[in-house]
C-alpha positions in Angstrom: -23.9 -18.9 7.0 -20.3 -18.3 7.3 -19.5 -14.7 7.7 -16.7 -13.7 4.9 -14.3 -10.9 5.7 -13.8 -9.1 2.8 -15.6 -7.3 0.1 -15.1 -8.0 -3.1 -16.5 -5.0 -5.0 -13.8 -2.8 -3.3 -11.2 -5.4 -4.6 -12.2 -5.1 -8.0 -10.7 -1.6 -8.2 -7.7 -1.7 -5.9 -6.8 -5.3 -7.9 -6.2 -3.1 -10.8 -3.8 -0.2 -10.5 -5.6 1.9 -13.7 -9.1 1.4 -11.8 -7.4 2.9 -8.8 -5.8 5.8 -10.8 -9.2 6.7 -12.2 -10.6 6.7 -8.4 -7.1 8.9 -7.4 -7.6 11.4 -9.9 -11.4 11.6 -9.2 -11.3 12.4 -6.0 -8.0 14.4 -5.9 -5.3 12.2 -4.7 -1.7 13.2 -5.3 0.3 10.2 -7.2 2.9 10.5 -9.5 2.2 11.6 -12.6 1.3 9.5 -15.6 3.2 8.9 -18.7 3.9 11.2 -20.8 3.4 14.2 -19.1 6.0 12.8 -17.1 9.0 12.0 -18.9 12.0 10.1 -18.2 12.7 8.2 -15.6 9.4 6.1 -15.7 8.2 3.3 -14.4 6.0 0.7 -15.5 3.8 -1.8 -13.5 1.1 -4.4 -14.7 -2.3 -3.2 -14.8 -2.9 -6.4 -12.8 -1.0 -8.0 -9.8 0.6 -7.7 -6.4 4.0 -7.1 -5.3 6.4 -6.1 -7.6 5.7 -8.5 -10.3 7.4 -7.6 -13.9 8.2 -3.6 -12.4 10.6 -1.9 -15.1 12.0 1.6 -14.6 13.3 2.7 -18.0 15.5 5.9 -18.0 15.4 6.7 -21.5 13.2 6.4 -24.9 15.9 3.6 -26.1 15.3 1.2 -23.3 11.5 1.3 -23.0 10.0 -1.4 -25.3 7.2 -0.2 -27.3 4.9 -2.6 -26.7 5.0 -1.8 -22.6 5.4 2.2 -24.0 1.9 1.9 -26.6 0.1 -0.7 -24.5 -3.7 0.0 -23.9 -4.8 -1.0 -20.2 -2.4 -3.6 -19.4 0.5 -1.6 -18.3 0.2 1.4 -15.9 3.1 4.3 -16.8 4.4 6.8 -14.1 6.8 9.0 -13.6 9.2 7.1 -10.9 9.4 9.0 -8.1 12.1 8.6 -5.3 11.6 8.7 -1.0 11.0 6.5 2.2 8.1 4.3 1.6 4.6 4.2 3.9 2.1 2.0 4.6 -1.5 2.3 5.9 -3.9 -0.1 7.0 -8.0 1.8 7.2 -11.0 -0.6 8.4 -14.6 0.5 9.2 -17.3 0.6 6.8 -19.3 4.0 5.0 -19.2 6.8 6.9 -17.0 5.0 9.7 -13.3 4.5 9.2 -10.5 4.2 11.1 -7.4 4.5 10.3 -4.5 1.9 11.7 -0.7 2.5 12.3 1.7 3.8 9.5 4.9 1.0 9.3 8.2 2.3 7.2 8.7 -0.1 4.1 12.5 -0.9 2.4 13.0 -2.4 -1.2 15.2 -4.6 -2.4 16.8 -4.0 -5.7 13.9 -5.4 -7.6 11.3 -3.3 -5.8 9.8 -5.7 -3.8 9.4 -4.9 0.4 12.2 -6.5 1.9 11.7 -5.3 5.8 8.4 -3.5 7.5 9.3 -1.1 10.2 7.6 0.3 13.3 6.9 2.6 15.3 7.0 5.0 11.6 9.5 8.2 11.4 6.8 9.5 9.3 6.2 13.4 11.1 2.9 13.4 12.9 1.7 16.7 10.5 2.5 13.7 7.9 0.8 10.8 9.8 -2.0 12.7 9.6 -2.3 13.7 6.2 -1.9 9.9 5.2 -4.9 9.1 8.0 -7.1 11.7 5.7 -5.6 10.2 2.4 -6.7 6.8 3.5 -10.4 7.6 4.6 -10.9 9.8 1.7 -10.2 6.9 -0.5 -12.2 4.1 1.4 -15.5 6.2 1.3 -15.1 6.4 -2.6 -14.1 2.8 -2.4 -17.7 2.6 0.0 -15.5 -0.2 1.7 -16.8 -2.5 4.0 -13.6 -4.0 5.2 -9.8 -3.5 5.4 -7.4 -1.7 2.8 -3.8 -1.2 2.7 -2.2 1.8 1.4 1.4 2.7 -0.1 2.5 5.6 -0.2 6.0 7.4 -1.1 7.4 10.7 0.3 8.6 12.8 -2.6 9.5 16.5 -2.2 7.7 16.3 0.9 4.5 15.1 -0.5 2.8 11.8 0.1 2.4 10.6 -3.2 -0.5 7.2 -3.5 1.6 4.4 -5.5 -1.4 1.7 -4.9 -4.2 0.8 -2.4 -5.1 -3.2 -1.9 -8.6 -3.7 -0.3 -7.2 -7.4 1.6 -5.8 -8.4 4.3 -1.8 -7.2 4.0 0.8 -10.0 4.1 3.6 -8.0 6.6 1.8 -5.1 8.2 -0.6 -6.7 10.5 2.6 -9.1 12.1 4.7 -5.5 12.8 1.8 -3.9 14.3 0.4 -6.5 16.4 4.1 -6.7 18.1 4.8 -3.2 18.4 1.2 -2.0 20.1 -0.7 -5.3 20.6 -3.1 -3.9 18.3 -4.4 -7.1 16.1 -6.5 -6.4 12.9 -8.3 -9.5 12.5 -9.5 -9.4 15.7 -10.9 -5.9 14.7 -12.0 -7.2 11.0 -14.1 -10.1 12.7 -15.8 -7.7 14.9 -16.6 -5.4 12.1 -18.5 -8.5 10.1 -19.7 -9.9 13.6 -20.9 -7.2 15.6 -21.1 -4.4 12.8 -18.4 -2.2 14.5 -20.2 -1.1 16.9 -17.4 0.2 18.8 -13.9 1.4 17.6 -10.6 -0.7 17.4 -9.5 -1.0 20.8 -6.6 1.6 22.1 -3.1 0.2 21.1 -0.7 0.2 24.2 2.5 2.6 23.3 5.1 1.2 20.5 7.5 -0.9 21.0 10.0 -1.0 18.0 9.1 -3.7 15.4 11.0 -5.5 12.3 9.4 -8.1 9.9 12.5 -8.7 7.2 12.8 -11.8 5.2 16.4 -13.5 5.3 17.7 -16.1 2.6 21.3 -17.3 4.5 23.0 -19.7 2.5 26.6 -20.9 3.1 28.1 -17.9 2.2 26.1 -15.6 2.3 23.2 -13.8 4.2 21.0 -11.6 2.1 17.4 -9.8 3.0 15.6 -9.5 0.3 11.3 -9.4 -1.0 9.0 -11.7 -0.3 9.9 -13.7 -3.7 12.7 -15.0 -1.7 
């Protein structure tokens, strides 16, 4: 009898970056290009996982392994493709989405977000682009629920790099502080009350930063969430 905020068929595909390529290129959504129409530089992420677990970039043939380079399924292969970071959070259910606030992302050296900014620098002809991205994916998705998407700016495209159909672990903190808006308060009346209105009007941004700092005795260092 407890209501549970989440859908777990949706998850099944975003948990798994090859799913989530099948659904991009199905339904027309730009991402970098796969391996090895590519070439070099590429980069290679588990099939599997969050973050930025066992990411490689290899610039050449002699310093890809082959296993990672002939693996079936467990390891996704892309061309690596540079430019500020997005994010996007979309919630609603089929045939109703909205789409949430875009927040800047920063790596660290091991690819992991370091810092989640807002309000975004993203151009509002861009901001909206991503909004139709985002909605575009969920109906194929048929979410019922909340997703996250990442996306990178290359050559002035929006390029998808993954989508995660949960509850985001920075975003929600940076956008709650800079308009007020909160998303579990707008997932709970989605599974409550059906969404029978839209998320509530966010008051105008205020600028936000979620960063993780690791200070030790000499030294101060911002870094991923591994930290």
């Amino acid at each position: 009898g407890i209501a549970f905020a989440f859908d777990p068929e949706a998850y099944l595909i975003s948990s798994s970056k090859a799913k989530s390529n099948r659904l991009f290129d199905r339904i027309g959504v730009p991402i970098p290009r796969p391996w090895p129409e590519c070439g070099y530089p590429v980069v290679a992420k588990p099939s599997f996982g969050s973050g930025s677990r066992e990411v490689m970039i290899f610039q050449d043939a002699g310093s890809a392994p082959p296993h990672i380079i002939e693996s079936d399924g467990d390891w996704v292969l892309q061309e690596y493709v540079q430019g500020p970071s997005y994010s996007l959070e979309v919630i609603g259910r089929p045939g109703r989405y909205t789409p949430l606030k875009v927040t800047d992302l920063a790596m660290d050296s091991g690819y992991d977000c370091k810092r989640v900014i807002a309000p975004t620098d993203l151009p509002e002809t861009l901001v909206s682009e991503f909004e139709r991205i985002s909605t575009s994916i969920a109906e194929e998705l048929k979410l019922k629920g909340l997703m996250d998407i990442e996306v990178v700016l290359h050559n002035n495209t929006l390029k998808v790099l993954e989508i995660d159909a949960r509850l985001p672990s920075q975003t929600p903190t940076v956008v709650y502080w800079s308009t007020g808006l909160n998303m579990i308060e707008v997932l709970a009346a989605l599974f409550f009350e059906g969404m029978e209105k839209s998320p509530p009007d966010s008051a105008p941004p205020k600028g936000a930063v979620y960063e993780h700092i690791r200070v030790s005795s000499n030294s101060l260092e911002v870094a991923g969430e591994h930290i």
